[in-house]
C-alpha positions in Angstrom: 60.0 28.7 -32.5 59.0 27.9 -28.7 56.7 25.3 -29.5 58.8 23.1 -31.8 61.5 23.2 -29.2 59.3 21.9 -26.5 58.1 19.4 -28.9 61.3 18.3 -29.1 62.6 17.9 -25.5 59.0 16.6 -24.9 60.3 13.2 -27.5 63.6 13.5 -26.1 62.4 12.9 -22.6 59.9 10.7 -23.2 62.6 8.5 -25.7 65.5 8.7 -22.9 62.7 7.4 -20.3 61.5 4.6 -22.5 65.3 3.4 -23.6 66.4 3.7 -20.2 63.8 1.1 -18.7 65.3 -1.3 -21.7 68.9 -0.3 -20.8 69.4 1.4 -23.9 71.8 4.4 -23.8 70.3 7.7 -24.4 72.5 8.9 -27.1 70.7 6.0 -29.2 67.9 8.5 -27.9 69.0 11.4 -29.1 69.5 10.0 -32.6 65.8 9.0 -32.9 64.6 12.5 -31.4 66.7 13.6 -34.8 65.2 11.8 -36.7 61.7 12.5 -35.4 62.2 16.4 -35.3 64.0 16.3 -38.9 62.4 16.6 -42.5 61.2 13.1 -43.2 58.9 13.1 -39.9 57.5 16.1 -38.1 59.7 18.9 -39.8 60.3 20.7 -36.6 63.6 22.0 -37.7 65.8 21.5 -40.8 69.8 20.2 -40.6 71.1 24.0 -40.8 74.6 25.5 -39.8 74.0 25.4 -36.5 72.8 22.2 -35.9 76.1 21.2 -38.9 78.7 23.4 -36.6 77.0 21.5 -33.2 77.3 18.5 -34.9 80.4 18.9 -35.4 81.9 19.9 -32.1 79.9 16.8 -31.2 82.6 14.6 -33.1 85.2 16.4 -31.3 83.7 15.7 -27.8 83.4 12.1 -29.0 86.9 11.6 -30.4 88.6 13.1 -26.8 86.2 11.0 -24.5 87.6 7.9 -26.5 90.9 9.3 -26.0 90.5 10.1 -22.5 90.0 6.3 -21.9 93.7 5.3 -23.3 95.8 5.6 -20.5 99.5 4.0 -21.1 100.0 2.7 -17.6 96.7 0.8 -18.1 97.5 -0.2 -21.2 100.8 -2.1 -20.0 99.4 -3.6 -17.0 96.8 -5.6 -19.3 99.1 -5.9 -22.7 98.2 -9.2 -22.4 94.8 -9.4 -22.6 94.5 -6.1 -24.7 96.9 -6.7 -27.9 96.0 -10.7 -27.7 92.3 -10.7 -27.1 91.5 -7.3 -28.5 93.9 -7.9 -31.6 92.6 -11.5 -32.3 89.1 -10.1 -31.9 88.8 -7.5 -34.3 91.2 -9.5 -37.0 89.0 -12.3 -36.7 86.1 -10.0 -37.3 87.9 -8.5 -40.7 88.9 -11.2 -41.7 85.2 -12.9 -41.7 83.8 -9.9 -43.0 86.3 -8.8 -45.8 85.6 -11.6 -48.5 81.8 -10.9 -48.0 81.9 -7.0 -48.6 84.6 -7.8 -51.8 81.8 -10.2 -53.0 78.6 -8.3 -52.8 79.7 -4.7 -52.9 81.3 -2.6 -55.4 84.0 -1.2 -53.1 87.0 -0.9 -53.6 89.7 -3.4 -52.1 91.1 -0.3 -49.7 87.3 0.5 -49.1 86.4 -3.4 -48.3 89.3 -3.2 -45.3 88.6 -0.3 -44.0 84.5 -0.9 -43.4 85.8 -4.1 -42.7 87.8 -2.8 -39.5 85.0 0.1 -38.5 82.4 -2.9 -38.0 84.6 -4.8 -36.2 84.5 -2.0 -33.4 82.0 -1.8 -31.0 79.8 0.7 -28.8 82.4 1.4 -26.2 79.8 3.8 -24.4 76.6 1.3 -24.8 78.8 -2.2 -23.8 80.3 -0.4 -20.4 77.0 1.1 -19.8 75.4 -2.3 -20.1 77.8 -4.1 -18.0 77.6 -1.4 -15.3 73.9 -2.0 -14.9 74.5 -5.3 -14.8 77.3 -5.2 -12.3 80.0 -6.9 -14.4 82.3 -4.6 -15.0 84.7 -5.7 -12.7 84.3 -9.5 -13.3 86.6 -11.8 -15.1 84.3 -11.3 -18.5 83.8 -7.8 -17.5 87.4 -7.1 -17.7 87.9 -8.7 -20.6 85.5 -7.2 -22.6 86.8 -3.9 -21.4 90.3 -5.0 -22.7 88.7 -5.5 -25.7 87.1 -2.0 -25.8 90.6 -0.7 -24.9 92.4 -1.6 -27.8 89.5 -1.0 -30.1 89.8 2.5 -28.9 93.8 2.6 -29.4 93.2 1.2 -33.0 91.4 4.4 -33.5 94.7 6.4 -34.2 95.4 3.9 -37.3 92.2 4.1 -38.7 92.0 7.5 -38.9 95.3 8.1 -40.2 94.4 5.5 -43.1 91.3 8.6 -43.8 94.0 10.4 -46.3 94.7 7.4 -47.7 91.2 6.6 -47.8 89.9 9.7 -49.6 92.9 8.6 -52.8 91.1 5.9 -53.1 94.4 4.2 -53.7 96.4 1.3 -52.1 99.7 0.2 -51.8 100.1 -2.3 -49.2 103.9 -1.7 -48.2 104.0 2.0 -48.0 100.6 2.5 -46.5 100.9 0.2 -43.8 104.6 1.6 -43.0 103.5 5.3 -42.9 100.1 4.4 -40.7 102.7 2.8 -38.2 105.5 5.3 -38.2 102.4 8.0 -38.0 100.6 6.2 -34.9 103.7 5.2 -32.9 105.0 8.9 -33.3 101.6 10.1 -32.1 101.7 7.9 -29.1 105.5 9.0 -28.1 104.6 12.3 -28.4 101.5 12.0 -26.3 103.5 10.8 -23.9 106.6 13.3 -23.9 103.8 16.3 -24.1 101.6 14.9 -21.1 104.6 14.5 -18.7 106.9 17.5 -19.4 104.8 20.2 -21.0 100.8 19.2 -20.6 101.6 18.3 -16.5 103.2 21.8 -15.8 100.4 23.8 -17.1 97.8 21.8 -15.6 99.6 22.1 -12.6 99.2 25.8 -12.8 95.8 25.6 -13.8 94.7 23.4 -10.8 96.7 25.5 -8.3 94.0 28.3 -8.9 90.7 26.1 -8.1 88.6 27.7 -10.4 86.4 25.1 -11.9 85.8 27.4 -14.8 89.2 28.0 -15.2 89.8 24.2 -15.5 87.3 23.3 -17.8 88.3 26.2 -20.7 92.0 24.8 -20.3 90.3 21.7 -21.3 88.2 22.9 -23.8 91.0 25.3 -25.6 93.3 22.0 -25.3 90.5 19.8 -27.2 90.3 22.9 -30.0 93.9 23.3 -30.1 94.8 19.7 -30.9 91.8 19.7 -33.8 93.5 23.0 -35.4 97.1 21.2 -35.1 96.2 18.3 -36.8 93.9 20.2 -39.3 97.0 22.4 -40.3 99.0 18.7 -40.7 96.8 17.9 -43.2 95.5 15.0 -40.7 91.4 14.8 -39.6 90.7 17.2 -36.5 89.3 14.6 -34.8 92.8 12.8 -34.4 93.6 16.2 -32.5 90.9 15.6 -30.2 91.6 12.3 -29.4 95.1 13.0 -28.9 94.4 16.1 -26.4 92.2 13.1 -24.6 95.0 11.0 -24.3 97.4 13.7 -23.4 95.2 14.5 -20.2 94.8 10.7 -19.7 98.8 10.7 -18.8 98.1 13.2 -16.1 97.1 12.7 -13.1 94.6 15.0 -13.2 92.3 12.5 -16.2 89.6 11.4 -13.3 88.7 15.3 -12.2 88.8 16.1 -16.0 86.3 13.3 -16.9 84.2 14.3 -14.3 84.2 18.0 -15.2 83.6 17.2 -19.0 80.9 14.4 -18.7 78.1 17.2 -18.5 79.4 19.1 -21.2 80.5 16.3 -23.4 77.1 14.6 -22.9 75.4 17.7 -24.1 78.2 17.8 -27.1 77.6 14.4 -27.9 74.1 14.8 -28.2 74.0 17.6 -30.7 76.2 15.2 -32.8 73.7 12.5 -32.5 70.6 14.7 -32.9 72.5 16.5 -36.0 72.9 12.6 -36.9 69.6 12.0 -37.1 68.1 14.6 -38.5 70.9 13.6 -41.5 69.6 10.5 -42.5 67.7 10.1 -45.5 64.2 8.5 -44.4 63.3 7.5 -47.7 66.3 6.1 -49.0 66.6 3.7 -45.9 62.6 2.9 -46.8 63.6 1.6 -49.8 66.5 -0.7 -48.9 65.3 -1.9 -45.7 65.7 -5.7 -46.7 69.5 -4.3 -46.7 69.2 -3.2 -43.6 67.8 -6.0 -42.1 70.6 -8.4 -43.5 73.1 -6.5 -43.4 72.2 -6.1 -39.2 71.5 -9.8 -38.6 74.6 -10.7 -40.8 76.7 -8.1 -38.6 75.6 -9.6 -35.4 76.3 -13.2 -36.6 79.3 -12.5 -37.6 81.1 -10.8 -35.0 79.3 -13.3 -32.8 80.9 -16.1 -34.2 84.2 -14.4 -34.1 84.7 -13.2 -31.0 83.2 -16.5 -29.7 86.1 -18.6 -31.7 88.3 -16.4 -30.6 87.4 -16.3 -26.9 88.0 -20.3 -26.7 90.8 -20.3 -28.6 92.3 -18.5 -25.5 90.5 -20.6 -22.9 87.2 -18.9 -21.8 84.5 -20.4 -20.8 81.6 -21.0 -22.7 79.3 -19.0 -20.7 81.7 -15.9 -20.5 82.4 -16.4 -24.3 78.9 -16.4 -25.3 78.0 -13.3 -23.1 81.3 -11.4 -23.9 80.6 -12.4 -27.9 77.0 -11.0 -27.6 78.0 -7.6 -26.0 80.5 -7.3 -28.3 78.4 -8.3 -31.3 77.2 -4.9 -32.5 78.7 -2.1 -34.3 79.5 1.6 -32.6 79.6 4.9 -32.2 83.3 5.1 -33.8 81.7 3.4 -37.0 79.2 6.1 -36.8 81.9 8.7 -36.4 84.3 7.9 -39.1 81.5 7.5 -41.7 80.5 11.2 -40.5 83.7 12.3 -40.5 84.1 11.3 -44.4 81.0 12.8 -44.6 82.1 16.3 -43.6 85.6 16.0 -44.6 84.2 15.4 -48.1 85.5 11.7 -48.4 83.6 9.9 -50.9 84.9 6.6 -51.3 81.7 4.8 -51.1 78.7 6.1 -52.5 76.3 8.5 -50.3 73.4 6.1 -50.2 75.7 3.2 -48.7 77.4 5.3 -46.1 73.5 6.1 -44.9 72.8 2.1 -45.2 75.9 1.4 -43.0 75.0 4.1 -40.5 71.9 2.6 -40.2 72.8 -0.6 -39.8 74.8 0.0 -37.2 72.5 2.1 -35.2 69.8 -0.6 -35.2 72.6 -3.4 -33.9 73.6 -1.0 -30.9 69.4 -1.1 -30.4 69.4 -5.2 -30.5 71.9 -6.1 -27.9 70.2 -4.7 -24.6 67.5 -7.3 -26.4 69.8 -10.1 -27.3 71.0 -10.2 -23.8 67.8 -10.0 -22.3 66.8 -13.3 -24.4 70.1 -15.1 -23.5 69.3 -14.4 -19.8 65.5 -15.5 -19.9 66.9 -18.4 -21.7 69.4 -19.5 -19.2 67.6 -19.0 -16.1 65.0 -21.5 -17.6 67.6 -23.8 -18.3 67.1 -24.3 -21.9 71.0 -23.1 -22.7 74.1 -23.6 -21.1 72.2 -26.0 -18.2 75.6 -27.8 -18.3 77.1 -24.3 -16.2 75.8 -23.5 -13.4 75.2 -19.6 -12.7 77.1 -17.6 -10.4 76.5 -14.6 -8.5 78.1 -11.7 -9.4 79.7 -11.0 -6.2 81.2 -14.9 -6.5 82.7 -13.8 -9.8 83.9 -10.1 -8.3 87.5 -10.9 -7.1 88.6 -7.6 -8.0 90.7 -5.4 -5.5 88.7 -2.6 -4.3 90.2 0.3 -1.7 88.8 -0.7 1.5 89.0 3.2 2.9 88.5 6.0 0.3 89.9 9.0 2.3 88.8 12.7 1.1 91.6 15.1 1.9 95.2 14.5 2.1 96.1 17.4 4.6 98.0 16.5 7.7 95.2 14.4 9.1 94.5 12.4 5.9 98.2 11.7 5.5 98.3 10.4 9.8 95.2 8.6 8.6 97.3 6.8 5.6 100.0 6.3 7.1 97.9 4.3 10.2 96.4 2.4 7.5 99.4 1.2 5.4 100.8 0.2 8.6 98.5 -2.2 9.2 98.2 -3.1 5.2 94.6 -1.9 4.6 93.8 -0.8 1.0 93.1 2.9 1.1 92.9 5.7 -1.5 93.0 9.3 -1.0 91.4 12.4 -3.0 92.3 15.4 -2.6 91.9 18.9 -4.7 95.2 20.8 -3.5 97.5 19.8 -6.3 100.7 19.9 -4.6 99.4 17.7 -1.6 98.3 15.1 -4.2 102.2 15.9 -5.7 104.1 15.6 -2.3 102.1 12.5 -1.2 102.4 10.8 -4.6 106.7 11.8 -3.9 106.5 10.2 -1.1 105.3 6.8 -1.8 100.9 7.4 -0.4 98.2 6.3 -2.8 97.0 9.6 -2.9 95.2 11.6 -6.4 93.8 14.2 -7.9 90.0 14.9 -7.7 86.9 16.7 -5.7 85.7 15.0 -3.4 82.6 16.4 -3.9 82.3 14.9 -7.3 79.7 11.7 -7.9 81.7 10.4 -10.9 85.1 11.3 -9.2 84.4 8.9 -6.0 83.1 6.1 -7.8 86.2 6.1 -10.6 88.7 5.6 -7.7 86.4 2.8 -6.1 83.3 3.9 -3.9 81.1 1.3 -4.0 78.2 0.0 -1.5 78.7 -3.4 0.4 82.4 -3.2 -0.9 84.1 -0.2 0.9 84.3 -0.7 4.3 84.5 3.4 5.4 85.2 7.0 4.6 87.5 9.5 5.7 86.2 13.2 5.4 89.7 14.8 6.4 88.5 18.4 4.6 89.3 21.8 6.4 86.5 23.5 5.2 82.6 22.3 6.7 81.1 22.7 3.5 83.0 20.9 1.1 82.9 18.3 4.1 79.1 18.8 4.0 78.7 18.2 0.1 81.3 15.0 0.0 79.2 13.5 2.9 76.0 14.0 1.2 78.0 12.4 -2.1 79.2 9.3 -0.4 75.7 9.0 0.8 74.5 9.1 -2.6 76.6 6.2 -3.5 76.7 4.1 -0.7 73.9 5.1 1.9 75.3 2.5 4.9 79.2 2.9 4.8 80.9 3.9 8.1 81.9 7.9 7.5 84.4 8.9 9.9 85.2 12.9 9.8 87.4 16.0 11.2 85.9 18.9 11.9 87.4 22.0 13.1 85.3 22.7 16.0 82.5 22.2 18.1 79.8 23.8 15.9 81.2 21.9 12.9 80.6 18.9 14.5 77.0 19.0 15.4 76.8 20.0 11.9 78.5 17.3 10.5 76.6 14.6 13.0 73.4 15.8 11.5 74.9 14.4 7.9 74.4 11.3 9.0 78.4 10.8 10.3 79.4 7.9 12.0 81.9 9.6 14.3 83.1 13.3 13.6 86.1 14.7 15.8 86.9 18.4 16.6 90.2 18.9 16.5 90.5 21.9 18.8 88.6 19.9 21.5 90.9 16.7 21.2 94.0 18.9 21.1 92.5 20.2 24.5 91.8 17.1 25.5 95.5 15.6 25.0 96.9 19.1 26.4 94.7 18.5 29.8 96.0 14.9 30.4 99.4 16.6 29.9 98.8 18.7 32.4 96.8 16.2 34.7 99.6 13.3 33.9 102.2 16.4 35.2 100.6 17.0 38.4 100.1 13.5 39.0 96.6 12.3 38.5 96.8 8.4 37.7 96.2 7.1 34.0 92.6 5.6 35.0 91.0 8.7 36.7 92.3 11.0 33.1 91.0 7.6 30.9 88.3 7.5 33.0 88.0 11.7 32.6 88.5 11.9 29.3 85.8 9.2 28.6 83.2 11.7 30.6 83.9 14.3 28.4 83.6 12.6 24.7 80.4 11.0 25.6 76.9 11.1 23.9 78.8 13.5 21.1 80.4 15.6 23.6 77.6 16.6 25.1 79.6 17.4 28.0 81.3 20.4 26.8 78.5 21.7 24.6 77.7 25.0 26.3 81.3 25.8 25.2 81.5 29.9 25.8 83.6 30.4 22.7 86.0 29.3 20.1 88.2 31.0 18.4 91.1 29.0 17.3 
């Protein structure tokens, strides 16, 4: 059994390595080590139980990181672009799409919409992935392809409310469209009555005891909890999942929980996608792979077209149309979900063999685009499309607003530190881990949230970037965490300014080795400011303490480093 498990990471590490350098996301990796290691190719391990029961807490993973991303608040603030791009978008896509399924496939009508509507979704995961390499995430087309992501992720609760509906194979118009809305806007109020006056409390609780491990099994039972609620409701457990994601997304804790999950949800996730692989039925797919073909250059096409019309329509430029229709122009990981989830919830609506045909259709159009936009680029740097627009740089096209301090601890020095900066109107954001700091700041009108510090994904969700943040604040009370956050921010942006507190002398030096702009010991400025009390009081001018005061702090303090002791 050892060797055919070292086999196995041996293609997985060698695939990840090899779609990484062509900006393809590994879980496009995993599926191909499945399909490797499954029966058709080197029959390293059959699709058994276990790799069934992984598989499946795979989906659930999947269905709460896609909640997890649905946040109300962010849902108002870009209703606009959301529910008129996004809408427009995927309609269009259906709407192209549905007279060619009802023309060349036997579905049924309910069958035609609903395929329809999981192809007009895209790789939520592989498109932010792409655009973060790329550093256009936060441009103009950036954000709104994001928009468009968001509401193909909140369309997610109507589509798999339709699965029941789906597995009757029957359709009335009228009633099933009333009962998906009354279902989905019920689900949404009561995401949002659950996060704020039950889910909030509890995390609360949770949080106050800064156990890690403590945190991530609340999120885990929470994830299993809302799959077994909805199971019992006769709804698919993966609407439980997503829900619990979206619950958490109304808290304030949703950064620190996507940031403890990613690890474990990327190891979910790829059980799911190497159970996936190991699924499909080699053969079969060998002997329609004409279908496959068409059906992936007729898919990209398509949705190209589409979102393109629909992306003039509301005035975009060409050249963001084109690149936001080509991102966009794939299928994704929900398609691949909600045919899996038919498949294990015993849904057979459309026939076995087409539900592998679709799969991998949409697998090989998540493959392309990486490709696609590699072309596009080639071709317009050589001026042989779009020469008519001239290219910008990405910082020209980057007006977003960014904090210009990222401050890590809110105790009493990070608060003196915020409130110095709001006074003079400088963008700031502070982390901190203590929830009721980040409770009582918030109260009180600071920018201040919920994370660790210490956390890679944490800083750069609320901002950390290189060349864009102008400094850090390491206000923590304890040199280690201090130690870790500087070594983080490092990470992330090697040449910002990093200003820090330190408790002491010793704690200083330490922190100075870090790499620390400035680091400040508090006991030795609270001396300080006592002395030129005391100085001021016996009548020693202004200039001579300045000029004192000045003798002491230089070269880092040297001056009072053969300090005897310190024990406050």
């Amino acid at each position: 059994m050892t060797l055919p498990i070292l086999i196995f990471f041996g293609i997985l590490f060698f695939l990840v390595c090899i779609l990484r350098v062509a900006h393809i996301g590994a879980l496009v990796a995993f599926l191909l080590a499945g399909i490797l290691s499954g029966p058709y190719v080197l029959n390293l391990f059959q699709l058994s139980d276990t790799w069934t029961f992984l598989g499946d807490l795979g989906i659930l993973f999947l269905w709460f990181n896609l909640g997890l991303g649905i946040n109300m608040r962010r849902l108002w603030d870009m209703r606009h672009t959301i529910f008129g791009f996004g809408a427009g978008q995927v309609l269009m896509v259906a709407f192209m799409l549905f007279p060619i399924l009802s023309g060349f496939t036997p579905w049924t009508t309910l069958g035609c919409i609903m395929i329809s509507l999981l192809l007009a979704m895209s790789s939520t995961s592989a498109d932010i992935q792409l655009l973060t390499d790329r550093n256009e995430l936060n441009t103009n087309m950036g954000r709104q392809t994001f928009s468009i992501l968001l509401f193909q992720d909140l369309l997610s609760i109507p589509l798999l409310a339709m699965l029941p509906v789906f597995a009757g194979k029957t359709f009335n118009l009228g009633a099933t469209a009333i009962d998906i809305f009354v279902l989905s806007i019920a689900l949404i109020v009561g995401v949002v009555i659950v996060g704020r006056f039950i889910l909030n409390p509890i995390m609360k609780l949770v949080a106050k005891l800064k156990s890690r491990e403590a945190f991530l099994l609340a999120i885990m039972i929470m994830i299993i909890v809302g799959a077994v609620a909805l199971d019992l409701m006769g709804l698919p457990n993966g609407l439980g999942a997503f829900l619990a994601g979206m619950l958490l997304s109304e808290t304030i804790y949703r950064h620190q929980v996507s940031a403890e999950i990613s690890p474990y949800s990327m190891l979910f996730l790829a059980f799911f996608f190497v159970a996936l692989g190991m699924g499909l039925n080699l053969e079969l797919l060998g002997q329609y792979w004409y279908a496959i073909l068409l059906g992936v250059v007729g898919l990209v096409v398509i949705k190209f077209s589409a979102i393109f019309i629909v992306a003039r329509v509301r005035h975009v430029s060409v050249p963001d149309a084109t690149m936001i229709a080509l991102i966009l122009a794939q299928g994704g990981e929900f398609g691949l979900l909600m045919l899996q989830t038919m498949k294990v919830s015993g849904i057979d609506a459309l026939p076995q063999a087409h539900q592998e045909i679709l799969t991998a259709i949409i697998i090989v159009s998540i493959m392309l685009t990486p490709i696609l936009l590699a072309v596009f680029d080639l071709m317009r740097k050589k001026g042989w499309i779009l020469s008519k627009y001239p290219l910008q740089s990405v910082e020209d096209k980057n007006k977003s607003i960014k904090p210009a301090v990222v401050i890590c601890g809110f105790g009493r020095v990070g608060q003196i530190v915020a409130e110095m900066l709001t006074a003079e109107n400088v963008p700031y954001i502070a982390i901190d881990l203590d929830v009721n700091a980040v409770m009582m700041g918030r109260a009180q009108g600071f920018n201040v949230v919920y994370g660790n510090t210490s956390s890679d994904a944490v800083l750069r969700d609320f901002g950390l970037q290189p060349r864009r943040t102008k400094a850090v604040v390491v206000a923590l009370d304890n040199v280690a965490t201090a130690r870790d956050t500087i070594l983080t921010v490092r990470n992330i942006a090697p040449k910002v300014k990093i200003f820090a507190r330190a408790r002491n002398l010793a704690d200083t030096k330490e922190l100075l080795k870090e790499g620390v702009t400035e680091a400040l010991p508090e006991t030795i400025e609270s001396s300080f400011m006592l002395g030129s009390g005391v100085l001021s009081h016996l009548g020693i001018s202004e200039k001579r303490i300045d000029n004192l005061l000045n003798d002491f702090r230089a070269d880092n303090y040297a001056n009072v480093g053969k300090t005897i002791a310190d024990r406050s």
